[in-house]
N, C-alpha and C positions, 0 to 999 in steps of 0.2 A: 504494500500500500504506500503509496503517496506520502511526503512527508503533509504537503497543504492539505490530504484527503484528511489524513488522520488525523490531525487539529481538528478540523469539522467535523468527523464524529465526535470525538471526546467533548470539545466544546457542545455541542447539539447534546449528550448525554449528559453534561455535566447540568446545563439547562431545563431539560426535563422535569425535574424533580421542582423546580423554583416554579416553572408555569402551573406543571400538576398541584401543587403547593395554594398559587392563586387562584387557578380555579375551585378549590374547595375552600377556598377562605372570600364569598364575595363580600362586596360592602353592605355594610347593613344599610336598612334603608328606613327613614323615620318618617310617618307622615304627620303632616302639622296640620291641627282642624281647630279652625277661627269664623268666627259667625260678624267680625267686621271688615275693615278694609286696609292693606298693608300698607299708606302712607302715613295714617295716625299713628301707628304703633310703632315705626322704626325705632327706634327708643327701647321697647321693650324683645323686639327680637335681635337685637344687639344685644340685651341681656341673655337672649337662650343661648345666642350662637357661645358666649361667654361661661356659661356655664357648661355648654358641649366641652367647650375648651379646657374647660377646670377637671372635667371628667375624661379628658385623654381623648376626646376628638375632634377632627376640625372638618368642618363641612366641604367638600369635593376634593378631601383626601384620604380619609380613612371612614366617612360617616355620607351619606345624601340625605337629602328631606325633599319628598313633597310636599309642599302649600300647596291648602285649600282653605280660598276666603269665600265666605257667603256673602258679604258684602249687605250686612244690615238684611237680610234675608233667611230666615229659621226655616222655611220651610224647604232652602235646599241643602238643608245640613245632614239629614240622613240619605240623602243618595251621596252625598260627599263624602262621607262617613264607608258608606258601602265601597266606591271608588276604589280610597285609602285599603281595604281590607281586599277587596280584589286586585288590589296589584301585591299583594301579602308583603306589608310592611312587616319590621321585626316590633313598633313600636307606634303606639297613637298618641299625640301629646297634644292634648285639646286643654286650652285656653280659657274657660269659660264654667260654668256649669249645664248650660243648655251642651254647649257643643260635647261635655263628657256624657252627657244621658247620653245623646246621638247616638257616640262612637259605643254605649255600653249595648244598647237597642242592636245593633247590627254585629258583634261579636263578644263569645265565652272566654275567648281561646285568646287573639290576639292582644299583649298587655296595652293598657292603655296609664297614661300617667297625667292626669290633673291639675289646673290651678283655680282656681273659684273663691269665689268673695262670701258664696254662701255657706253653709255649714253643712260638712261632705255627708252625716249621718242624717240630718233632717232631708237636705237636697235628696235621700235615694241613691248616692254613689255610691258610698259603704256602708258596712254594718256595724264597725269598729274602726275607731281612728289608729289605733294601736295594732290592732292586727286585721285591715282592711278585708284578705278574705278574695278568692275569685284572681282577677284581672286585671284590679284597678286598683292605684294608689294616688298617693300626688301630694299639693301644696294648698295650704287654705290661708288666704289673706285674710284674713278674720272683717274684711271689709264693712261685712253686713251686719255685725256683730256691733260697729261703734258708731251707731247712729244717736244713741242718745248722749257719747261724748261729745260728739259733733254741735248735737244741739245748745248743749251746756256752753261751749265754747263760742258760737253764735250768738249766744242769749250776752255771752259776757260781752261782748264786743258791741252788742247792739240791744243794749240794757232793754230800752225802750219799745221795745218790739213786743207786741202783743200775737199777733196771727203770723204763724208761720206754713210755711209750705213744704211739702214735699213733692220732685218731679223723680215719675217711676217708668219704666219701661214696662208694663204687663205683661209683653211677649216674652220676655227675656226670661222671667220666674214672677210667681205671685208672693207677690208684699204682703200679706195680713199680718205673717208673726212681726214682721219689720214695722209697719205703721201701728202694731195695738205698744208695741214696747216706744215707739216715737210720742204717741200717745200719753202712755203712763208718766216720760220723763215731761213731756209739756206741761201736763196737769200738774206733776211734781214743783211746776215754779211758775203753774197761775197761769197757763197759755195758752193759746191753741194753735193744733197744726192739720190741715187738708191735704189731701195726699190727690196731684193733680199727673192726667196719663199723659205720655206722646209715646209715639211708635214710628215716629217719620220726623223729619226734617221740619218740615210744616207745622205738625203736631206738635212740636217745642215750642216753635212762636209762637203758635195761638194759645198757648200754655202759658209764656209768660206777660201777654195779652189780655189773661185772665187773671193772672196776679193784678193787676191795677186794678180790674174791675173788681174782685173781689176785695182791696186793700190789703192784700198782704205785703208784711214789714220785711219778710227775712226771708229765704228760702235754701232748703237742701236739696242736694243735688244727688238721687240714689248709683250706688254705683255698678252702672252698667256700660255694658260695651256701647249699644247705641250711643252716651252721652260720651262717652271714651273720642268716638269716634265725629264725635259733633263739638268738641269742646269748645274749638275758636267761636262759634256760633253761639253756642250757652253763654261765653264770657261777652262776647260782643252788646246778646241781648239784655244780661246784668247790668253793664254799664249803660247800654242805651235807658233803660226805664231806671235805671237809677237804684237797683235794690240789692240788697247787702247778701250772698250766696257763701254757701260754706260747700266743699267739695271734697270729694275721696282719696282725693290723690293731687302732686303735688304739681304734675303734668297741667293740670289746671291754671295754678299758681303761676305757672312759668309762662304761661298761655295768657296773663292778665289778670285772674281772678282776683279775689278776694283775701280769700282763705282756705287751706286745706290740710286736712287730720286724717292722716292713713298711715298704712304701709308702703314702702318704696316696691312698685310695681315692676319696674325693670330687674329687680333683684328679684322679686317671685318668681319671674320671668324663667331669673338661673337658678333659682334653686330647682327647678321643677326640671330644665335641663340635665344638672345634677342627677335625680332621679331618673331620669329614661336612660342618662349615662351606666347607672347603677344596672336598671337591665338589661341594658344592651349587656354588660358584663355577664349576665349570667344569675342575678337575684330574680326572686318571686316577688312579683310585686305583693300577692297576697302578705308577705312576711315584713314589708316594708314599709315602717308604719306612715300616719299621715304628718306631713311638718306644716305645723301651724305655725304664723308671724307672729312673733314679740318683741318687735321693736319699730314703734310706729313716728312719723315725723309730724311734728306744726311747722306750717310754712304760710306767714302773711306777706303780702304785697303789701306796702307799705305807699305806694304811690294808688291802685286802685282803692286802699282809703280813702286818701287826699281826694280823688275825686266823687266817692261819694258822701265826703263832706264829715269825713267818721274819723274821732281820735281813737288810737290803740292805747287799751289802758297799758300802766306797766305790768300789772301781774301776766299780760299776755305776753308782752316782751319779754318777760325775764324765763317763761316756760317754754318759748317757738324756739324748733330750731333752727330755722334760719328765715328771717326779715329781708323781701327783695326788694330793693330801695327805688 
């Protein structure tokens, strides 16, 4: 044989094993299922991609994702859902609480891993936060949970305010346990609060169109994707009619608002990334328990005060963590 033949065999042999090698090792493949639209949220999928990255992988080198946005649209989430599962992801990381029903409605089998503002055992997700169970685990911002901080902290800012409001999304999950606890904290300091719908673009304005008519002083802002995804809009219409908004997130804040008491959503974002890390390794999500937020921020704007004519007492400045001038 050949001296240049026999290189090329040995080499061709030595190779074999490396290609046989990548074809039994493809890249996993994660789908992403979100019920808004991906230019509001850069921000927070900067956060997942970050979190893949904390967990040993980077997107179109060792990891892919399929996005699937619905685009303010519920009712195309479970063929979305189905999609994702027929093209046999190793992993479903839905955003939302609706978009985790979805992805749980259309498979037993394929794990699915969570972030949501609602509470994963009331929502129907799990059974156990601690030992979830099945196919599903995830991250719970406790979002939904600090509506009556929210208020408290609105009432301080805005002593004066008698009628307040709540703007909810219906489609998105049903508020009763959220507005009877809104409720009990209002009565608690002499107030009242309405709890007014939008589901559209439209439906917000003529929502806070309805606050003047009805005289409301203050308003909250429920934390949903819709409003996520509408926030320039909400802040815009705040300042146009003049009325003092307290919000879930700090995305707001930075957006113009007011003020806002949550958790930093870019980081649920990774931690939840974190987690579908965890089984793409090789965990049962069943065994994985659920990570809830404990560490939530205050963020006032300090200039949309100014223009609605509001001084920030000190006790608020001395507890925010960060004032945007």
């Amino acid at each position: 044989m050949r001296r240049r033949e026999f290189i090329a065999v040995v080499g061709g042999a030595a190779a074999w094993p490396l290609a046989a090698r990548a074809q039994q090792r493809p890249v996993p493949l994660i789908g992403f299922l979100h019920d808004g639209s991906p230019e509001p949220f850069a921000n927070r999928v900067a956060g997942f991609r970050k979190g893949l990255a904390e967990a040993g992988f980077a997107e179109g080198r060792n990891v892919a994702i399929e996005y699937r946005w619905a685009h303010n649209d519920s009712n195309r989430l479970q063929a979305l859902a189905t999609d994702l599962v027929n093209r046999q992801v190793a992993v479903i990381a839905t955003l939302s609480a609706i978009t985790a029903l979805a992805a749980k409605a259309v498979t037993a089998t394929i794990p699915i891993v969570f972030a949501t503002s609602e509470e994963p055992v009331q929502a129907g997700l799990v059974p156990s936060l601690n030992r979830p169970g099945g196919n599903i685990t995830g991250v719970n911002s406790m979002a939904s949970e600090l509506g009556g901080r929210r208020l408290g902290l609105l009432h301080e800012l805005v002593p004066r305010a008698a009628r307040f409001a709540l703007l909810v999304d219906p489609v998105a999950r049903p508020r009763t346990e959220t507005m009877t606890t809104l409720q009990s904290a209002a009565e608690a300091i002499g107030k009242e609060i309405e709890a007014f719908y939008a589901t559209t673009p439209n439906e917000i304005s003529a929502a806070f169109a309805s606050f003047m008519q009805k005289r409301v002083d203050a308003v909250l802002v429920s934390p949903e994707v819709l409003f996520a995804d509408r926030r320039v809009q909400i802040v815009a219409l705040a300042t146009h009619y003049r009325v003092p908004a307290m919000y879930y997130s700090r995305e707001f804040a930075d957006a113009g608002g007011l003020m806002s008491y949550g958790p930093n959503l870019a980081d649920l974002w990774r931690q939840t990334a974190i987690c579908a890390g965890r089984v793409l390794k090789g965990e049962n999500p069943a065994d994985i328990p659920v990570v809830r937020a404990n560490t939530f921020e205050l963020v006032i704007n300090r200039q949309a005060a100014q223009l609605l004519g509001l001084e920030i007492p000190p006790t608020l400045l001395a507890i925010a963590d960060e004032v945007i001038e």
